[in-house]
C-alpha positions in Angstrom: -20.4 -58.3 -65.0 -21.3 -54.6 -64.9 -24.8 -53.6 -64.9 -26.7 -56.8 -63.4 -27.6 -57.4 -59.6 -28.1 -60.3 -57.8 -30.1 -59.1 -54.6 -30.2 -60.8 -51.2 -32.9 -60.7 -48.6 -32.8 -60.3 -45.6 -35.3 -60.1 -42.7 -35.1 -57.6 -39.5 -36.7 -59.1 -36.5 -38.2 -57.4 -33.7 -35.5 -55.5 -32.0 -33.9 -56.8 -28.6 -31.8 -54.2 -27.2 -30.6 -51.2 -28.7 -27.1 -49.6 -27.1 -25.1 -46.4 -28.2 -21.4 -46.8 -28.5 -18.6 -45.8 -30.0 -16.8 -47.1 -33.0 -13.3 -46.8 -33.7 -12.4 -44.4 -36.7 -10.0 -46.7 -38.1 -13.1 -49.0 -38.6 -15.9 -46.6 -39.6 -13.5 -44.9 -42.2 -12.4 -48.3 -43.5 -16.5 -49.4 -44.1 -17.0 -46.2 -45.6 -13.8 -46.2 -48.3 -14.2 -49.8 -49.1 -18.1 -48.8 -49.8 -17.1 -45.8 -51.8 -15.2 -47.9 -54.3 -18.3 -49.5 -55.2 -20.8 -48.9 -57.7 -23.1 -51.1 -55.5 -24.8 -48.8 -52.9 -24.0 -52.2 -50.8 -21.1 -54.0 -49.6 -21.0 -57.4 -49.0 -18.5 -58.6 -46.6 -18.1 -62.7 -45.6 -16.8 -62.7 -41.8 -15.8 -66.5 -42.7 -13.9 -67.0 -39.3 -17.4 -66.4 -38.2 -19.6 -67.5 -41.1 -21.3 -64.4 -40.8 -21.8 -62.0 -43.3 -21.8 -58.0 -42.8 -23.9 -55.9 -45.3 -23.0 -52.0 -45.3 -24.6 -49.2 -46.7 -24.8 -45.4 -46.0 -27.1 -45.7 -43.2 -26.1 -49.3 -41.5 -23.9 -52.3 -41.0 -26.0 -55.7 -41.2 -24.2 -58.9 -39.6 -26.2 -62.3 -40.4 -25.3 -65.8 -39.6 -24.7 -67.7 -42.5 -25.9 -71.2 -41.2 -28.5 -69.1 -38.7 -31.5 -68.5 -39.1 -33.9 -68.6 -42.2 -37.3 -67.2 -43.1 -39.9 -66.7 -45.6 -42.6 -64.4 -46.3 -44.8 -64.3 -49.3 -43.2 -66.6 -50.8 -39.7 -64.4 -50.6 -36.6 -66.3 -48.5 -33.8 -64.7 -47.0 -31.6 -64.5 -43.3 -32.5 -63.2 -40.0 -30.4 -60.1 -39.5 -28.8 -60.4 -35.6 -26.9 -57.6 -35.0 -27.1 -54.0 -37.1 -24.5 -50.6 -36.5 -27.0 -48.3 -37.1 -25.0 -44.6 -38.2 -27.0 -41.4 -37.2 -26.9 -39.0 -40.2 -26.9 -36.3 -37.6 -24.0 -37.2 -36.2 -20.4 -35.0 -36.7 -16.9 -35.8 -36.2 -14.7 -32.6 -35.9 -11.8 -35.5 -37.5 -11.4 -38.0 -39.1 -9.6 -39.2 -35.9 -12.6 -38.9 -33.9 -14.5 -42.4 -33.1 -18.2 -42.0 -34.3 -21.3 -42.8 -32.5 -23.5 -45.4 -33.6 -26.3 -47.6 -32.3 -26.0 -50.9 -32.2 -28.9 -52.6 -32.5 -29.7 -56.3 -31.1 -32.2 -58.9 -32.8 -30.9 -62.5 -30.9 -29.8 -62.6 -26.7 -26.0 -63.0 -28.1 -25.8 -60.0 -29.8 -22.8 -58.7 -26.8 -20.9 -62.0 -27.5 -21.3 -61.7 -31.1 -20.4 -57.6 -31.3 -17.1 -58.7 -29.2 -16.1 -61.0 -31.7 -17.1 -58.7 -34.5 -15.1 -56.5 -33.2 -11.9 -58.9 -33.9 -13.0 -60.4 -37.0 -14.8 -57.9 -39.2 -11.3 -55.3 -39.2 -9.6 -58.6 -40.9 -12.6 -59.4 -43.0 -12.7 -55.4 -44.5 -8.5 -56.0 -44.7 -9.2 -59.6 -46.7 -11.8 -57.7 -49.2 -9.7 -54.7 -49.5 -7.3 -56.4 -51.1 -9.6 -58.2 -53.0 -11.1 -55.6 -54.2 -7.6 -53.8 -55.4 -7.4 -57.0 -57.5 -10.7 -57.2 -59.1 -13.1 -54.4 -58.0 -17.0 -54.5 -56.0 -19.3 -56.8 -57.4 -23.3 -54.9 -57.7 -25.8 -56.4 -55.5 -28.5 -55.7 -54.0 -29.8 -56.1 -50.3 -33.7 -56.5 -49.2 -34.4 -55.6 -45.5 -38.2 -57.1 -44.4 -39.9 -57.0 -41.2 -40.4 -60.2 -39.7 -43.1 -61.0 -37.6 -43.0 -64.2 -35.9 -46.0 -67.1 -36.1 -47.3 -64.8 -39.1 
């Protein structure tokens, strides 16, 4: 149904680690296409070999557990965010070849466990909804991002 949201909330704890690295074009080029073809300025993508879900926009990549952790604040509910691919708007590729650089940013101690696995899974999660998507096109939602602040 064109025109209505659903939105999602979703809270960013305090950051962990933060680590720069390189993704692989294949991958960023893939997030951005599949985010292009949207009239969404999100992308929701279920990991279900995971049960994690990746959110992507302009700016980021999201990954939250499904069945993970939960918060609320002011009376607003959403998931804890435990990993993010954060993409510098400063940064140039001189191809489309070229792997980009991107933060990634750690909210949980097994965020390296989890970004290896991502690694696997997400590819064949962005393949599953491409081909989805061919089929029935982008459904418009919404994302919230909130600061959480523990004990408060």
């Amino acid at each position: 149904m064109r025109g209505r949201f659903t939105t999602e909330t979703f809270f960013r704890p305090e950051e962990v680690a933060r680590s720069s690295l390189r993704l692989s074009a294949e991958l960023f080029n893939r997030c951005r296409l599949l985010l292009s073809r949207c009239e969404s300025e999100h992308l929701f993508v279920p990991i279900r070999s995971m049960q994690y879900q990746a959110v992507i926009d302009r700016e980021e990549a999201i990954f939250v557990d499904n069945h993970g952790g939960y918060a609320t604040r002011d009376g607003e509910g959403g998931r804890l965010i435990v990993l993010a691919w954060v993409f510098p708007q400063s940064a140039r590729r001189d191809s489309l070849s070229e792997p980009v650089a991107i933060e990634r940013v750690a909210y949980n101690d097994q965020a390296e466990e989890i970004h290896r696995r991502l690694m696997s899974e997400f590819p064949k999660a962005l393949e599953r909804l491409e081909e989805k998507m061919r089929e029935s096109g982008c459904e418009p939602r919404r994302k919230s991002v909130l600061p959480f602040q523990r004990g408060g």
